[in-house]
C-alpha positions in Angstrom: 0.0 0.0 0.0 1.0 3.6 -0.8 1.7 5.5 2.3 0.2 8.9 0.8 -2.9 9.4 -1.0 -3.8 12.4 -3.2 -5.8 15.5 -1.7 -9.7 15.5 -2.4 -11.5 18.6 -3.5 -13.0 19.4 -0.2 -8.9 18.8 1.5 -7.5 22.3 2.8 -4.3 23.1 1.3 -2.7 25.3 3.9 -3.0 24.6 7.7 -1.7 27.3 10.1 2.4 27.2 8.1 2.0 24.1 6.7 1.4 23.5 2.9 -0.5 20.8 2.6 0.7 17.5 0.8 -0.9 14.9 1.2 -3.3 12.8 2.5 -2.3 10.6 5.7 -5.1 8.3 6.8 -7.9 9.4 9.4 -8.3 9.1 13.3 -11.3 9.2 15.3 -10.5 13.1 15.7 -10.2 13.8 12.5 -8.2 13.9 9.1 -4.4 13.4 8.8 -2.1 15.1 6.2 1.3 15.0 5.2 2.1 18.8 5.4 5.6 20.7 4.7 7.2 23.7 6.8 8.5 27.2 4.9 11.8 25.2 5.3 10.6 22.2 3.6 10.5 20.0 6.9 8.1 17.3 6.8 5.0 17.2 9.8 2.2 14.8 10.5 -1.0 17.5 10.7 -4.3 15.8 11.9 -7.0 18.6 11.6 -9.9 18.0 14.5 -13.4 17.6 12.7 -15.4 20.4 12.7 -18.1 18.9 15.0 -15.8 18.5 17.6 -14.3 21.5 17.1 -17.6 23.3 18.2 -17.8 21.7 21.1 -16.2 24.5 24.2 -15.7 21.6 26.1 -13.6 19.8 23.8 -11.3 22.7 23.0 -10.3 23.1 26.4 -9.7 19.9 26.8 -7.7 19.6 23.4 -5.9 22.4 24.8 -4.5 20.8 27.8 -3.7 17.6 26.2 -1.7 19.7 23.4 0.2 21.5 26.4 0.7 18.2 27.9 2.0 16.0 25.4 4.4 18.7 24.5 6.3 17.5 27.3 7.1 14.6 26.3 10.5 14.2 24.4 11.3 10.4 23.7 13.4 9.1 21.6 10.6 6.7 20.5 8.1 8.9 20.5 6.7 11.3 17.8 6.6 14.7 19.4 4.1 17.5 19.1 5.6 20.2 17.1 3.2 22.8 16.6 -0.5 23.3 17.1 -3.9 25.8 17.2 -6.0 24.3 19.9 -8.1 27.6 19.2 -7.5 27.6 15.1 -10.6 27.3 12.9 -10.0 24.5 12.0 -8.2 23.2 15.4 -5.1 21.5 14.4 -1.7 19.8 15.6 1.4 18.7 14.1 3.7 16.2 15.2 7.1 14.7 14.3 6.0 13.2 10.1 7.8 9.2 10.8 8.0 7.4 7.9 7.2 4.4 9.0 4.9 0.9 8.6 2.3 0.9 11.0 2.7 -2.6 13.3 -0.6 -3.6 12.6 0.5 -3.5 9.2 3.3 -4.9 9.2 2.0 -8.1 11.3 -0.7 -8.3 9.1 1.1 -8.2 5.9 4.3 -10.7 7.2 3.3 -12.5 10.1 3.8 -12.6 14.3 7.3 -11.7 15.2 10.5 -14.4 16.3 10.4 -14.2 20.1 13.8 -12.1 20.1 12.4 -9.0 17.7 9.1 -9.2 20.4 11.9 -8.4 23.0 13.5 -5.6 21.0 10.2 -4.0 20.1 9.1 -4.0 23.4 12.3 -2.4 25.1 11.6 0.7 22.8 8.1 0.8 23.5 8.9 0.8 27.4 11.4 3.4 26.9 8.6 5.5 24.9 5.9 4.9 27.8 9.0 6.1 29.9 9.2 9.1 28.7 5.5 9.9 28.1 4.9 9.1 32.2 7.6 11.4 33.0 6.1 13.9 31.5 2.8 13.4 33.8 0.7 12.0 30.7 -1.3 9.1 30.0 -1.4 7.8 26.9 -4.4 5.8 26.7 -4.8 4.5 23.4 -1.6 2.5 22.9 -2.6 0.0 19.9 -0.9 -1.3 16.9 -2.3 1.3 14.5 -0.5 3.7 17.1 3.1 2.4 16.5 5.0 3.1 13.8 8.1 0.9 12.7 11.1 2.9 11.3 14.8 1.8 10.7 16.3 3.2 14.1 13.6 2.1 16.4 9.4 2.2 17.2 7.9 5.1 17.1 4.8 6.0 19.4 2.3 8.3 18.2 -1.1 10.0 18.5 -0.9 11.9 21.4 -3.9 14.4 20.5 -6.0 11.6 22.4 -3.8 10.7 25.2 -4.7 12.2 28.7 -3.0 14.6 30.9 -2.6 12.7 34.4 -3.1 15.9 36.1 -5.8 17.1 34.1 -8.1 13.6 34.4 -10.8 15.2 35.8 -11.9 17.2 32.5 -12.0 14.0 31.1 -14.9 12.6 32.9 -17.7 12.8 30.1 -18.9 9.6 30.1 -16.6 9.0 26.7 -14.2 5.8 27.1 -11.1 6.5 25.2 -9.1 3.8 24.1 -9.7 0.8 21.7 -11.5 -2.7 23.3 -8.7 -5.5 23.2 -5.8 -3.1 24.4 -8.1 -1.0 27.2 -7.5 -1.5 30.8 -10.0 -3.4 32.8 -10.0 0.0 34.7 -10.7 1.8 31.1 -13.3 0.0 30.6 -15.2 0.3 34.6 -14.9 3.9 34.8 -12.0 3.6 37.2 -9.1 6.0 37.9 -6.6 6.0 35.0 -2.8 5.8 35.4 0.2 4.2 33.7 -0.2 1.0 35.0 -3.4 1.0 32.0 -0.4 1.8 29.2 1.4 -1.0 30.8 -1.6 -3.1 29.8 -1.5 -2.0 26.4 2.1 -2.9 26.4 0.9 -6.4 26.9 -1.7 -7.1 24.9 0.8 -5.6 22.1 3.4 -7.5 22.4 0.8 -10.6 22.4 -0.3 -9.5 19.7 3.4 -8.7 17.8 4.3 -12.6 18.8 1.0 -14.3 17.9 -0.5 -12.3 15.2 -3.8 -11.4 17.1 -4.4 -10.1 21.1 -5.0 -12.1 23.7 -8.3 -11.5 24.0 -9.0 -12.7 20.7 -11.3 -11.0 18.3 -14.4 -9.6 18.3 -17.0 -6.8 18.7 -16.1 -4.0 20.8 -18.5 -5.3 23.6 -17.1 -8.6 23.2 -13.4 -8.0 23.9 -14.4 -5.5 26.3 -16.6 -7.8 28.5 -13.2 -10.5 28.0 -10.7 -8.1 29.1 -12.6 -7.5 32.4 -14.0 -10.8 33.6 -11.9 -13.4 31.3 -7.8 -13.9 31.6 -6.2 -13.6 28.6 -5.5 -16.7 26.0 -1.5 -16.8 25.7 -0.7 -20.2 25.1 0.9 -19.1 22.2 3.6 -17.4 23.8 7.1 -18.6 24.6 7.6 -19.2 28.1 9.1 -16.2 29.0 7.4 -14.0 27.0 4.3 -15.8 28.5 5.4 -14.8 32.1 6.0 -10.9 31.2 3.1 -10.5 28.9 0.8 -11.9 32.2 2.2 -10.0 34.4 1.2 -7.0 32.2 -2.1 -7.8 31.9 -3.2 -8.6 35.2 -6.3 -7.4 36.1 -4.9 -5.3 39.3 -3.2 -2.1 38.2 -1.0 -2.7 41.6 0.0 -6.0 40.8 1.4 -5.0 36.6 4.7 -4.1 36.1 5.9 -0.5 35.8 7.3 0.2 32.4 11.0 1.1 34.2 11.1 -2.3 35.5 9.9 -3.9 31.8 12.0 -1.5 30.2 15.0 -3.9 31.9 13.5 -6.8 31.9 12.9 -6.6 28.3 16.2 -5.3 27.4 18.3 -7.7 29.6 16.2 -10.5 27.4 17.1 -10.5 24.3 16.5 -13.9 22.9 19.7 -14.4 21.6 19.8 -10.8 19.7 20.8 -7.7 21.0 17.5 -5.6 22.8 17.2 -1.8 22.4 19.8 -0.2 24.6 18.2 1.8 26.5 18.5 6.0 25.7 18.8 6.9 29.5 22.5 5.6 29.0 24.9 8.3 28.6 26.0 8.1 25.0 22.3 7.1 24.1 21.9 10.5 22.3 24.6 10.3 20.0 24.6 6.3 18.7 21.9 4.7 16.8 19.3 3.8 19.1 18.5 0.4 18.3 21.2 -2.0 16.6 21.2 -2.8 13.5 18.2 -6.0 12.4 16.0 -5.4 14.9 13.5 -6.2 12.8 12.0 -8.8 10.9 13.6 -9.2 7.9 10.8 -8.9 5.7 9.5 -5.7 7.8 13.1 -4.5 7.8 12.6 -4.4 3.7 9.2 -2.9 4.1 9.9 -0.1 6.1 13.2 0.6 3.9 10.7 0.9 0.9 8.1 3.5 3.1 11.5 5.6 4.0 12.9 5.9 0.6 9.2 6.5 -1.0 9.1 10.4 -2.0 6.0 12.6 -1.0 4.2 13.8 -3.5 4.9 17.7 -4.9 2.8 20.3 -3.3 -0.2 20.3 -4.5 -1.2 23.1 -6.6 -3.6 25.7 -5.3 -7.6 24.9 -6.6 -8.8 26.6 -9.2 -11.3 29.3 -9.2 -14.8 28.5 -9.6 -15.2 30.4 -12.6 -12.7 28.4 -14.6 -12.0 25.1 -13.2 -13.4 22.3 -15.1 -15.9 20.0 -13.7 -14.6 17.2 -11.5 -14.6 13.5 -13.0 -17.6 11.4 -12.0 -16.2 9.1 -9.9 -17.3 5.2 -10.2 -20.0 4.1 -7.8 -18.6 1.5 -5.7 -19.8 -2.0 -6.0 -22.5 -3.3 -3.7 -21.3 -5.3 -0.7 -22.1 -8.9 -0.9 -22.4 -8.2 -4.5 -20.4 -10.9 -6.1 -22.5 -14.2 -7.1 -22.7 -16.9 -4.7 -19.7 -19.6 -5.0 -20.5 -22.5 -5.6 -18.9 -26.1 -4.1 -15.9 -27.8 -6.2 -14.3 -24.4 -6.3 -10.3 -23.8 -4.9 -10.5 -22.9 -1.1 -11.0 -18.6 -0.3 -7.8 -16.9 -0.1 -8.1 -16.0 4.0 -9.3 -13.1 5.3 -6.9 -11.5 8.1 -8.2 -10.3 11.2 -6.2 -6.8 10.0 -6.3 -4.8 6.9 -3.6 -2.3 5.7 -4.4 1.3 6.7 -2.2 4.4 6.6 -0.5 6.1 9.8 -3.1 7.4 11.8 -6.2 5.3 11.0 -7.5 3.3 13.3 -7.3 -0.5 12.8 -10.3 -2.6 13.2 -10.5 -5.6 15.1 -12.7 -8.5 13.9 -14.8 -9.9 16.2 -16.0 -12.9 17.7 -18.9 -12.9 20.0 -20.9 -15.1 21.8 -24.0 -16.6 19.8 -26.8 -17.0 22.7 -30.8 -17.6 23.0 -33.3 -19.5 21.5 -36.8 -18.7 22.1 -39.1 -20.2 20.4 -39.4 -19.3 16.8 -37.1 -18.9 13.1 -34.2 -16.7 15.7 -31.3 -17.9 16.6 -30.0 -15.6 19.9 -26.1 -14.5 20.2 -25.4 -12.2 22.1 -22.2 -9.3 22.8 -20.7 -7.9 25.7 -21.6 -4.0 26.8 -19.7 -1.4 27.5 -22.6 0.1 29.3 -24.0 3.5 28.3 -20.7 4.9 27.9 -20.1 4.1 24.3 -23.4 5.7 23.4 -23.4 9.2 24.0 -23.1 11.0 20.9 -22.7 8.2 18.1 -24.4 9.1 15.2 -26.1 6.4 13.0 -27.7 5.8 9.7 -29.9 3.7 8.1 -31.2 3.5 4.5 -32.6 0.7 2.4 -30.4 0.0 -1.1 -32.8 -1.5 -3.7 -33.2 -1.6 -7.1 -36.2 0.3 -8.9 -39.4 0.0 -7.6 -40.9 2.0 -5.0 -42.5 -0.9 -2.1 -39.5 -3.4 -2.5 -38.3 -4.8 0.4 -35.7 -3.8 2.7 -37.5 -0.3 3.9 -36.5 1.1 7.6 -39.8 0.7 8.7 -38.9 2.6 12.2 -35.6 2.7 14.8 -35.5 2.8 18.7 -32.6 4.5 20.1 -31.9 3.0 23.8 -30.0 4.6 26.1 -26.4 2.4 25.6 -25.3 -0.2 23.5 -27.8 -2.6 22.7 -25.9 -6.0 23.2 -28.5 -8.2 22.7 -30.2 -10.1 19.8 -34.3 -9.0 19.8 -37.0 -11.5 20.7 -39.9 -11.0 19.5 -43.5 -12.0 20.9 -47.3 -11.0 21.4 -46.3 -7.6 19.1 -43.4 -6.2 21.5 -40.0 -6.9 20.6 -37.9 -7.6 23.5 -33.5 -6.5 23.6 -31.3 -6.1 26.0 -28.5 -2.9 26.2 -24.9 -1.9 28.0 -27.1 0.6 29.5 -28.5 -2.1 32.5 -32.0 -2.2 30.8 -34.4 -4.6 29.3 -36.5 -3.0 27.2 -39.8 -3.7 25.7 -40.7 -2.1 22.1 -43.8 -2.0 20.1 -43.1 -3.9 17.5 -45.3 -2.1 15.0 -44.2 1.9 16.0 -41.3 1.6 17.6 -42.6 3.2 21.0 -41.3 2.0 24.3 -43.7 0.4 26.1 -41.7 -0.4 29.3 -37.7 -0.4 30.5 -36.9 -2.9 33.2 -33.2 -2.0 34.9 -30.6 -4.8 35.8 -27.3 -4.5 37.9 -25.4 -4.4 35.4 -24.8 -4.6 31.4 -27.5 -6.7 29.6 -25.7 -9.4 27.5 -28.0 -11.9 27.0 -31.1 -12.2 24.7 -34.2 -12.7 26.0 -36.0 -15.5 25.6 -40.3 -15.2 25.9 -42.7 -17.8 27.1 -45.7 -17.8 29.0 -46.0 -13.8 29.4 -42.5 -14.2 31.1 -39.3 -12.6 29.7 -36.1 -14.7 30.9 -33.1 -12.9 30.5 -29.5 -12.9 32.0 -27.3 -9.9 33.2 -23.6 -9.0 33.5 -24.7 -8.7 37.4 -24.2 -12.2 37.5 -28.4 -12.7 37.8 -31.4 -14.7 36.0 -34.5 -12.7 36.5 -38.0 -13.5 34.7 -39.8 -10.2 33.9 -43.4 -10.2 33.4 -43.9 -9.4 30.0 -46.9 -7.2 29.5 -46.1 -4.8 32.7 -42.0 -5.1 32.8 -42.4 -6.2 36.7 -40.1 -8.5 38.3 -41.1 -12.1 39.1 -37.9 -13.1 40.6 -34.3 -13.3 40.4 -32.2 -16.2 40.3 -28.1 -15.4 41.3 -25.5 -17.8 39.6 -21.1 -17.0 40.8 -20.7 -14.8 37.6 -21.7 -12.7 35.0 -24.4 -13.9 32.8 -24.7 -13.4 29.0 -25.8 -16.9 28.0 -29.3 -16.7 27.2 -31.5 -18.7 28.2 -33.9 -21.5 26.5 -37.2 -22.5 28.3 -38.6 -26.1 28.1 -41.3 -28.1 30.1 -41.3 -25.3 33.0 -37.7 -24.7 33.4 -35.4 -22.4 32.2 -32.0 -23.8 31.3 -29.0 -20.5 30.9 -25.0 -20.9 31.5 -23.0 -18.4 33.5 -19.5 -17.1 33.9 -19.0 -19.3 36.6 -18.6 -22.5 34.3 -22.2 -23.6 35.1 -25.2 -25.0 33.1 -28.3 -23.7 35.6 -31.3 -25.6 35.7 -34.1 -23.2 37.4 -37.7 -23.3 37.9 -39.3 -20.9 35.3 -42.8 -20.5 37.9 -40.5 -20.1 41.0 -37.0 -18.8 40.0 -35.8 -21.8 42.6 -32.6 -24.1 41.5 -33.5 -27.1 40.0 -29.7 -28.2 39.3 -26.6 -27.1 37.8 -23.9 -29.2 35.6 -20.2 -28.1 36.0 -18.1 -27.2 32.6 -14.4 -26.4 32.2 -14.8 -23.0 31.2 -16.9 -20.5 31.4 -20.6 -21.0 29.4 -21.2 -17.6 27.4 -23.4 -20.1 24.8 -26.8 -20.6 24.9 -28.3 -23.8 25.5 -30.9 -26.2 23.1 -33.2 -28.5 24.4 -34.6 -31.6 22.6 -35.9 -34.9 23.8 -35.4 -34.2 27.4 -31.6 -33.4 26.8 -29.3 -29.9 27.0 -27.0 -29.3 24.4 -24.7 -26.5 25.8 -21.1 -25.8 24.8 -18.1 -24.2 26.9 -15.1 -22.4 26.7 -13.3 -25.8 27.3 -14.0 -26.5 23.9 -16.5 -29.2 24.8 -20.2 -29.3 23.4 -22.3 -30.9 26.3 -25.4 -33.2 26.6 -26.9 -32.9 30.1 -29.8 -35.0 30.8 -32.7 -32.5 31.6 -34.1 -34.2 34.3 -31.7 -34.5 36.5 -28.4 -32.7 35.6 -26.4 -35.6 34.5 -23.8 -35.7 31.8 -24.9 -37.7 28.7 -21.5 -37.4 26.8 -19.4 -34.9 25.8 -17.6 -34.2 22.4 -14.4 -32.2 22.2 -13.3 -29.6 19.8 -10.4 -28.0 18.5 -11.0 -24.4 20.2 -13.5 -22.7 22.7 -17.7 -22.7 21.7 -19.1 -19.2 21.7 -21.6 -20.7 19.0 -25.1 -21.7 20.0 -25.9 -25.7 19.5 -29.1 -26.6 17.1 -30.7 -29.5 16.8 -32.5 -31.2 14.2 -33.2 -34.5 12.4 -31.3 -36.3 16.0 -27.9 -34.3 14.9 -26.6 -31.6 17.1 -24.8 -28.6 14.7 -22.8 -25.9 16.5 -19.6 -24.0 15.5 -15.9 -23.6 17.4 -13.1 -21.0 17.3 -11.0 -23.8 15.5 -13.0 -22.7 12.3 -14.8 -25.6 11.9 -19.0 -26.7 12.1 -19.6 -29.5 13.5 -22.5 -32.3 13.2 -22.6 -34.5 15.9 -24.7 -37.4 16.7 -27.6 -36.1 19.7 -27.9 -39.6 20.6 -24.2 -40.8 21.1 -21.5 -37.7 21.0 -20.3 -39.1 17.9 -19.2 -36.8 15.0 -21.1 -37.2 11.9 -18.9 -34.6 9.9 -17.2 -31.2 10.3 -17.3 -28.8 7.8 -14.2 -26.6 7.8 -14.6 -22.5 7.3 -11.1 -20.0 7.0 -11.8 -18.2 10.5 -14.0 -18.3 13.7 -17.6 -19.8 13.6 -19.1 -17.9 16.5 -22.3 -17.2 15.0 -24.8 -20.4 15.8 -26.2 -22.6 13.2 -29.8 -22.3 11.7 -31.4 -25.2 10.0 -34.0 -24.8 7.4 -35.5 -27.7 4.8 -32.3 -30.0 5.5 -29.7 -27.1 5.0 -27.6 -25.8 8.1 -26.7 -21.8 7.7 -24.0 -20.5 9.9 -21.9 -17.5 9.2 -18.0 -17.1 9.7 -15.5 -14.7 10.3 -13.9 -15.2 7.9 -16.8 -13.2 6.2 -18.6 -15.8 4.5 -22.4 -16.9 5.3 -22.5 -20.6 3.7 -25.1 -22.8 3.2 -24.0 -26.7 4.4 -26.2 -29.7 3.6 -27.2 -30.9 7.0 -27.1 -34.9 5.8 -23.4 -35.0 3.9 -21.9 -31.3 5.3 -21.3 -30.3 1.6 -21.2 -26.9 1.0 -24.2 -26.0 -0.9 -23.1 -22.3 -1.7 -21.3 -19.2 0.1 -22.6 -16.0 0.4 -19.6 -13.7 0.4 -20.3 -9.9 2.7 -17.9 -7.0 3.5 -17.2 -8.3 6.7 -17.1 -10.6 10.0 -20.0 -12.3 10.1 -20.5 -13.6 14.0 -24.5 -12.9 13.1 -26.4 -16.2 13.5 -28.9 -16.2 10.6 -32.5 -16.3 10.7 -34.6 -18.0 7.8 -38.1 -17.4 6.7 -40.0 -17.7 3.5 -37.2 -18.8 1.9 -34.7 -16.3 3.0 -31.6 -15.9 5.3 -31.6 -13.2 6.6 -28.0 -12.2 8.5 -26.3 -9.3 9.7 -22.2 -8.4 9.1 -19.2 -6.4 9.9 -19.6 -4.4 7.2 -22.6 -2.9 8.8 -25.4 -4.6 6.5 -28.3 -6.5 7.3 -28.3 -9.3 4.0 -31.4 -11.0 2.9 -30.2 -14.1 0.9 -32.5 -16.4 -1.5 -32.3 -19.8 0.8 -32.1 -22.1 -2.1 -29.6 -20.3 -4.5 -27.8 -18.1 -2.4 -28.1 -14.6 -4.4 -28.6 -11.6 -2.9 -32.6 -10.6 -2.7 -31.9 -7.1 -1.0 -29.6 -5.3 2.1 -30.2 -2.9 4.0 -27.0 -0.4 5.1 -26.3 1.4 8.5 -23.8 3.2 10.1 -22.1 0.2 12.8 -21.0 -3.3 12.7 -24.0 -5.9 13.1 -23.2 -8.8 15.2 -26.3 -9.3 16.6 -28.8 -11.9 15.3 -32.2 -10.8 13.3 -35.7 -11.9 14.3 -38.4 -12.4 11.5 -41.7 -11.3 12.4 -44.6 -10.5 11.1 -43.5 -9.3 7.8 -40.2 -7.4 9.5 -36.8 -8.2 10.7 -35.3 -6.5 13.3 -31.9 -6.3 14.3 -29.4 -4.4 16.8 -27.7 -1.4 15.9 -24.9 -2.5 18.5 -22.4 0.1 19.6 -24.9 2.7 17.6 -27.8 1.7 20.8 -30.0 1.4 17.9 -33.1 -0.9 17.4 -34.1 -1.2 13.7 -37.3 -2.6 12.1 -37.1 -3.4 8.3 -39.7 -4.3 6.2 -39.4 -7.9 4.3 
């Protein structure tokens, strides 16, 4: 990838001193360009967007973290060089490094050898160093925020870290930071110190020698919920790597490391290579900082390629209105999902990486896996994400629009949207003309299906993970508060509350008067639905974030373990269990006497409901967490890997595959004929069942990874981080 792009009409071309260049990439604050001094030195600009700008509040606090992070001089750090808190636009330059980004790099070659981990970690410690001494907090220490240059790392984006002394004008209910490499105490509301960039440190270097965090991948409420109540997966790691990365990422700020006692634990192991020295030597300001290879080869020649690459000229200034020539239409871009469906006896998809290759400054998205939960009764299959709680919500802006072709009552029409007051982390239900969700606000809430009105909000202790699951005028649903409560449907009054030892985002299924929901706590509860009073509960190795199925007086339920479960109903007892190749956030379904449910290892799985036995596995190129649907003798389950296929339940041939834009952790709902299934890419797909073309999508503004629900004559899905309940015509 080029590291410029060309300027765009609406681009300025001066900023403050700074001719403008170029075009760097984009940040949640705003725009970054390549600009050029009178003198011809090279800066990074990022101009703040306008909305932002307006904001009083935001100035002054743009203000003080500009004063602040002019402090810091590192010599792995990109430095503020100039800046207009009070400009119009508001703007600030730092130190223009013309380097790889690391996301890119480990995207594009690979995880690290164990004794470049070392080396990059030295300089990043010696970075945080500097940045702590100067009393700020970075905050947002990611791999889209490290750039990789000949002589060493380079940390940037300071125009969102946080003055330590200044943390109190920070306290608007915005988390800053990006889910997988946030603090536990980020993500609570807790007090913010260094010991958080230490964490990022961690789950960095994780990253750097495995190729993906520790927390593994996933919606923004999904790594989030995993970074405070799950320990990180590091199995991957070398021993000692193992031992420093955990101590980083403990969930104690006391009990991490500080980044002056990694900075020597890190150099002093070098893994048979020479570490960074460290600059606080005396003759560190006047020898190369880091010795020579410290990179991956194949990085090494990439980053020599970014260094030599020339900008651009200065662009010339626009031309006037009254004689510059029309612009060029541009092309419209292609439709997502727009490519025909493939069909089977085709060469296996070239894989889709959790990272894609963006310029310095963007931010890098992390693909999700989330939990698939619920199954009330009906075409819906229930998954559901972690919430940040209401934090995340204030102020997102969202869309949502209908792309058709001509014809003026086709389907795919927004019908009506519910804003609710956080996240909404929860698949709908749907039943007796109210649809049902749950949000990262605490709340249940209870919509009228046919305008979109609330009827009633019930609150929770904590974030609401799970989706609900209707029966009997009851709503059953699970909370991050570590409860079971049944709601009572038509008024939103409690009927009880059942505690379990942890945090509950399994949802729960409903047969034969009890309700059957997994916990945190590695449990499979059993619990009267009339009294709310324990009937039994089966032990797992791990903890049971998906959602049980019920069929002929047995409970299907996977675990973290990797194990898929059959649990007699009656009395609690294990039937058998099957093992596979990675933890089960996919829901089980059963039909025809076969149990299908998806792993982490990439595979679905068919197994026998009667005996454990496998009856096939049907192998995708990234993380099934979405659960399986089963329609007319076909199994549907989506991937990560961005693929919705369609898998003939009896021989687990791939009947077609439905490529999207995106992740798709969704777990599809079929009706009439159509699959209907939501993406990363932000679009709800309705796919012909049978052929697998596209019928219609409908586009909004946020990731979907929460499931539809099909009724009468609608879908509705989850907006997700956007808090936003849609309803779409069919």
């Amino acid at each position: 990838m080029e590291p410029f792009e060309a300027l765009e009409a609406g681009d300025p071309r001066q900023v403050g001193r700074y001719r403008i260049v170029a075009r760097l990439g984009a940040g949640g604050m705003g725009r970054v360009y390549l600009g050029r001094s009178p003198g011809g030195r090279f800066v990074a600009v990022k101009v703040v967007r306008p909305e932002l700008a307006e904001d009083a509040g935001f100035r002054r606090r743009f203000a003080r973290e500009v004063a602040a992070a002019r402090r810091v001089n590192g010599a792995f750090t990109a430095g503020v060089v100039d800046a207009d808190p009070d400009g119009s636009p508001a703007w600030l330059a730092t130190v223009y490094v013309p380097g790889v980004p690391l996301g890119d790099a480990v995207a594009a070659h690979g995880p690290w050898p164990q004794a470049e981990v070392f080396a990059l970690g030295a300089g990043l410690a010696e970075a945080l160093e500097a940045i702590h001494a100067a009393d700020v907090v970075h905050r947002d220490l990611k791999p889209s925020n490290i750039l990789l240059a000949a002589d060493g790392p380079r940390v940037i984006d300071f125009g969102i870290s946080v003055a330590g002394e200044a943390s109190a004008l920070t306290r608007t209910g915005t988390v800053v930071g990006t889910p997988g490499f946030m603090s536990p105490e980020q993500l609570t509301g807790k007090r913010v110190g260094p010991a958080s960039d230490v964490f990022a440190l961690g789950a960095v270097l994780a990253f750097t020698a495995t190729g993906s965090g520790p927390f593994g991948t996933g919606s923004a409420h999904a790594l989030s919920f995993r970074v405070v109540y799950e320990e990180p997966d590091l199995h991957q790691l070398p021993p000692v790597l193992r031992t420093l990365v955990a101590s980083c990422l403990a969930k104690e700020p006391d009990r991490r490391p500080t980044v002056t006692t990694l900075l020597h634990e890190l150099a002093d192991t070098s893994g048979g290579r020479p570490a960074v020295p460290p600059a606080s030597t005396p003759t560190a300001s006047t020898r190369t900082v880091t010795e020579p290879g410290w990179l991956p080869e194949p990085v090494a020649a990439t980053v020599h390629s970014r260094t030599a690459a020339v900008p651009p000229p200065p662009a010339p200034p626009p031309a006037s209105p009254e004689t510059s020539e029309p612009p060029p239409t541009e092309p419209v871009p292609a439709e997502p999902g727009a490519g025909r469906p493939e069909r089977p006896a085709t060469t296996r998809p070239r894989e889709q990486h959790d990272f894609i290759v963006l310029p310095p400054g963007a931010r890098l998205p992390s693909l999700p896996p989330v939990k698939a939960a619920g199954r009330p009764a009906g075409i819906t299959r229930r998954r559901t994400l972690l919430g940040l709680g209401g934090a995340t919500a204030a102020g997102l802006g969202f869309v949502g629009w209908k792309i058709r072709g001509s014809g003026s009552s086709a389907p795919g029409e927004q019908r009506w949207l519910f804003r609710a007051g956080g996240s909404l982390s929860s698949s709908p239900a749907v039943a007796g003309g109210v649809v049902f969700v749950g949000s990262g606000d605490d709340n249940l809430y209870a919509v009228d299906a046919a305008t979109g009105k609330r009827r009633w909000t019930f609150p929770t202790g904590g974030a609401v993970l799970s989706s609900p699951a209707v029966v009997g005028g009851v709503v059953y649903i699970g909370s991050v508060d570590e409860s079971l409560y049944a709601v009572d449907a038509a008024s939103g009054e409690k009927r009880w509350r059942f505690r379990t030892g942890n945090a509950v985002e399994s949802s729960p299924a409903v047969a034969r008067g009890v309700v059957f929901v997994g916990s945190h706590d590695g449990n499979l509860y059993a619990v009267d639905a009339a009294s709310g009073e324990k009937r039994w509960r089966f032990r797992t190795g791990g903890a049971v974030s998906s959602s049980p199925a019920v069929a002929g007086g047995v409970v299907f339920v996977a675990s973290g373990d990797g194990n898929l479960y059959a649990v007699d109903a009656a009395s609690g007892k294990r039937r058998w269990t099957f093992p596979t190749g990675w933890a089960v956030r996919s829901s089980p379904a059963v039909a025809g006497g076969v149990v299908f449910v998806g792993s982490q290892d990439g595979n679905l799985y068919a197994v026998d409901a009667a005996t454990g036995k496998r009856r096939w596995k049907f192998p995708t190129q990234h993380f099934v967490s979405s659960s399986p649907a089963v329609a007319g003798g076909v199994v549907y389950v989506g991937s990560e890997d961005g693929n919705l296929y369609a898998v003939d339940a009896a021989s687990g041939e791939k009947r077609w595959r439905f490529r999207t834009g995106g992740a798709v952790l969704s777990s599809p709902a079929v009706a009439g004929g159509v699959v209907y299934v939501g993406s990363k890419d932000g679009n709800l797909y309705a796919v012909d069942a049978a052929s697998g073309e596209k019928r219609w999508y409908f586009h909004t503004a946020r990731s979907l990874y929460e499931d539809p629900a099909v009724a009468d004559g609608m879908v509705y899905i989850a907006g997700g981080d956007a808090g936003v309940l849609y309803a779409v015509t069919l």
